[in-house]
C-alpha positions in Angstrom: 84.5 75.2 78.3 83.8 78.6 77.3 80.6 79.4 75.4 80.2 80.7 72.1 79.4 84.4 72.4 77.4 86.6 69.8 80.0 89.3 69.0 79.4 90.8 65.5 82.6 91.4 63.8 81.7 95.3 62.8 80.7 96.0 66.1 84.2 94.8 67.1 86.5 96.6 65.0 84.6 99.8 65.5 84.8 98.9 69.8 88.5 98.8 68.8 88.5 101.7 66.7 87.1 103.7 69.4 88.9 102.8 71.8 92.3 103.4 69.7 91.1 107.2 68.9 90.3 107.9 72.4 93.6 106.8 73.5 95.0 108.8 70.7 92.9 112.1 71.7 94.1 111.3 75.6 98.0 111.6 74.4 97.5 114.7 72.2 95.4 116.2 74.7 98.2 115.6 77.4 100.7 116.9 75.0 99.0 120.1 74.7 98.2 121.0 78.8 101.7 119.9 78.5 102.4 122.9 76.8 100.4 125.3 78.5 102.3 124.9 81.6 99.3 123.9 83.4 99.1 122.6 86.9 99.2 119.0 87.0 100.4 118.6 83.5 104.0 120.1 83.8 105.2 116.7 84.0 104.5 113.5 82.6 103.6 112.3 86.1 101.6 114.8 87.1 98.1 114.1 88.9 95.9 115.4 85.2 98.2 113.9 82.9 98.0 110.6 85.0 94.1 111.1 84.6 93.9 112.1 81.7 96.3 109.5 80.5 94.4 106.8 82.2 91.0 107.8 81.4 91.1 107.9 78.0 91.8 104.1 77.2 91.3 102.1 80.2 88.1 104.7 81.5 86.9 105.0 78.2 86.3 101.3 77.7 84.0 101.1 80.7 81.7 103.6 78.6 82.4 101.5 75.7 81.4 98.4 77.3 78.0 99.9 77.4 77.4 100.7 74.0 79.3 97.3 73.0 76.9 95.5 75.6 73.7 97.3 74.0 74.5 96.8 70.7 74.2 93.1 71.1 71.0 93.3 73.7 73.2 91.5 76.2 72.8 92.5 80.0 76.1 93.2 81.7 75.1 90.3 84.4 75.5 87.9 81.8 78.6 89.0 80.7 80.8 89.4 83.8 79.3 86.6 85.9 77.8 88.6 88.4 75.3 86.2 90.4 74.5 83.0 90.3 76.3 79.8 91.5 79.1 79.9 89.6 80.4 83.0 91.0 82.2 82.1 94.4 83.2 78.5 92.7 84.9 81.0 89.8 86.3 83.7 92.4 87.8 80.6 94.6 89.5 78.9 91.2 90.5 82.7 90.0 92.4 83.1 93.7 94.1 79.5 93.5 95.3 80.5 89.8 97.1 83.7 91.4 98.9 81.8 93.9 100.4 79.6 91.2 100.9 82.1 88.4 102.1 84.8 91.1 105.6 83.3 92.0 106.1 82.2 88.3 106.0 85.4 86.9 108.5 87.1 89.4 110.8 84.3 88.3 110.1 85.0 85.2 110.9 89.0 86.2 114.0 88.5 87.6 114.8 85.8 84.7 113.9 88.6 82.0 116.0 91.6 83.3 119.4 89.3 83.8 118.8 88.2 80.0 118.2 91.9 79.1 121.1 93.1 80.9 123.6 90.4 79.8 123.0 91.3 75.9 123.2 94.8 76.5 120.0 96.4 77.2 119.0 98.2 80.2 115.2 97.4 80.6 113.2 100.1 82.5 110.4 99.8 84.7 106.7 99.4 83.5 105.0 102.9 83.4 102.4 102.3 86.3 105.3 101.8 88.1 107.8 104.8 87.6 104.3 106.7 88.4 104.1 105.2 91.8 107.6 104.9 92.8 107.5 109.2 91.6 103.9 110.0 93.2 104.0 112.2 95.9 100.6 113.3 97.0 98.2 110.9 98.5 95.3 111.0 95.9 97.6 109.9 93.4 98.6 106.9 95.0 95.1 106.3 96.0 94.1 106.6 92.3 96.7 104.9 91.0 95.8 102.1 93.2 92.1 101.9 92.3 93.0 102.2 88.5 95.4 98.8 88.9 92.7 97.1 91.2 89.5 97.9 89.8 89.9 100.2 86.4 92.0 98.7 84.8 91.3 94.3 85.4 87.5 95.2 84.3 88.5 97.0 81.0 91.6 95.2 80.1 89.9 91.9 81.0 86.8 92.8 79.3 88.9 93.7 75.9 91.1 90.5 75.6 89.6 87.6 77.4 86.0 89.4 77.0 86.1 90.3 73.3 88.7 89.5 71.5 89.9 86.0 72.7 86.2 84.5 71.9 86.1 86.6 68.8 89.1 85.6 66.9 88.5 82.2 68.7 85.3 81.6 66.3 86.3 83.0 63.1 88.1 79.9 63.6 92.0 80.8 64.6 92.1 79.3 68.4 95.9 79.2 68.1 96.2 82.5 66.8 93.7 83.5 69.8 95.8 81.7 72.5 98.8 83.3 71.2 97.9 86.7 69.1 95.6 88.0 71.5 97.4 87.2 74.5 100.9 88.7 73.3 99.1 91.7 72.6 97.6 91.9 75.7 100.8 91.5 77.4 102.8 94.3 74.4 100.4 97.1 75.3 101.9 97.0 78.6 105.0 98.6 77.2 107.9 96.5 79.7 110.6 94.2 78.0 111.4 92.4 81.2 107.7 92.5 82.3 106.5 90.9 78.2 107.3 87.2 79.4 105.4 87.2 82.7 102.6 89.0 81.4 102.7 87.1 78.2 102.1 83.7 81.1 99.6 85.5 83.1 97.8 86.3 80.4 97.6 82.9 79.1 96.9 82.0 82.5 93.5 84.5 83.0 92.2 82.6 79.6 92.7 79.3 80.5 91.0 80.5 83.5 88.4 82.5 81.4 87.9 78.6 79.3 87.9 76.9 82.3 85.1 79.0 84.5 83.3 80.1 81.3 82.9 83.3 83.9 84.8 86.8 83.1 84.4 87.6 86.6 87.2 84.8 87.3 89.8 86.7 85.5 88.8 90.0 86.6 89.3 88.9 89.9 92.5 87.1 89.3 93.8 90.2 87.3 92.8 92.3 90.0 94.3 89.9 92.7 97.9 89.8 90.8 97.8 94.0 90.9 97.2 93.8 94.3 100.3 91.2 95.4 102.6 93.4 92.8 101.4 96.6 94.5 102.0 94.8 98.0 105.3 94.2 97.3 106.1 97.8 95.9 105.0 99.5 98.9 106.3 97.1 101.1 109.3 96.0 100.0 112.0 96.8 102.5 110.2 95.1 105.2 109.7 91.8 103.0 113.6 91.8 102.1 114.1 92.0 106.1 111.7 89.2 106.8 113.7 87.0 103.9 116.7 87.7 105.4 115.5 86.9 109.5 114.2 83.6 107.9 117.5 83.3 105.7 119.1 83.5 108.9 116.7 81.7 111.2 116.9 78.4 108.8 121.1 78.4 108.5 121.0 79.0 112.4 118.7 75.8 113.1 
């Protein structure tokens, strides 16, 4: 069961206000290099408008996880699980959650674009990836791939599951926690087909987060769910050819 945790409610809303006008400075800044004609930033996809992009919600939380972390004299150890017992016993239960959530959600993909489709919408792909499926140069891949494997779990995990989840949990709105918190998490992803899977992996990385008590467990299983989805981007062909040899292989036997 997950402990209660000694958030302050100002300290919250002005972690969230932060974070809101740095994202806000990130996509005027972009705007403007935009502008200027400036290399990198010609195109919405380009290396400093990724970056910058990025950086300025996702990056700037890991600062802001400091301050929000020192304000309440809580050591970042205690916070994300790092050492102890409970960590491999949290990692092993975050990994077993992935393999179970994983095939759901592509379902739940596939499931979401026919529905789209059939009452006349044509849903396009999640941001991240248009980005990789357009990156051409090596060190934007390589970012990109950190930022979904590392950057991005930590901050995003540390927002909803870490902050807000427990916050609005013991004002005394679980329901509203379960559901509000989790929607939003999976809303700021801006994908209509991806909002139901990400809607169920997000309540999946809290019953996790309940059930460990251990922020590391999410963050890892966050992390883990990036990495399959990444997988299967770059890899695709070759898994559609393996299907297909075993399509064949079983109808042959």
């Amino acid at each position: 069961m997950l402990s209660a945790k000694p958030w302050r409610g100002e300290a919250v809303i002005q972690f969230c206000a932060v974070q809101l006008i740095c994202f806000c400075l990130g996509v005027i800044m972009v705007s403007l290099l935009q502008k200027t004609g400036l290399t990198g930033f010609k195109s919405p996809d380009g290396f400093g408008a990724l970056l910058l992009g990025t950086l300025s919600f996702q990056g700037a939380t890991w600062v802001l996880i400091y301050f929000f972390l020192r304000s309440h004299r809580v050591h970042w150890r205690e916070v994300f699980g790092i050492g102890g017992s409970r960590g491999p016993r949290a990692l092993l239960t975050a990994l077993l959650t992935v393999l179970v959530v994983l095939p759901a959600a592509w379902w739940l993909q596939q499931a979401s674009v026919f529905v789209l489709e059939k009452i006349g919408f044509s849903p396009e792909a999640e941001t991240a990836v248009m980005l990789l499926a357009g990156a051409k140069s090596w060190w934007t891949r390589v970012y990109l791939g950190l930022f979904a494997v590392v950057i991005a779990p930590v901050a995003e995990e540390f927002i909803f599951r870490g902050v807000l989840y427990p916050f609005v949990k013991q004002l005394g709105y679980p329901g509203f926690a379960w559901i509000g918190v989790n929607f939003l998490f999976a809303l700021i992803h801006m994908d209509g087909a991806a909002l139901v899977p990400l809607f169920v992996l997000a309540l999946a990385l809290t019953w996790l987060y309940e059930r460990t008590d251990n922020l590391l467990a999410p963050i890892a299983a966050h992390s883990l769910f990036n990495v399959a989805n990444l997988l299967v981007f770059y890899f695709e062909p070759q898994l559609n050819q393996l299907l297909q040899w075993v399509y064949h292989f079983i109808h042959l036997g």
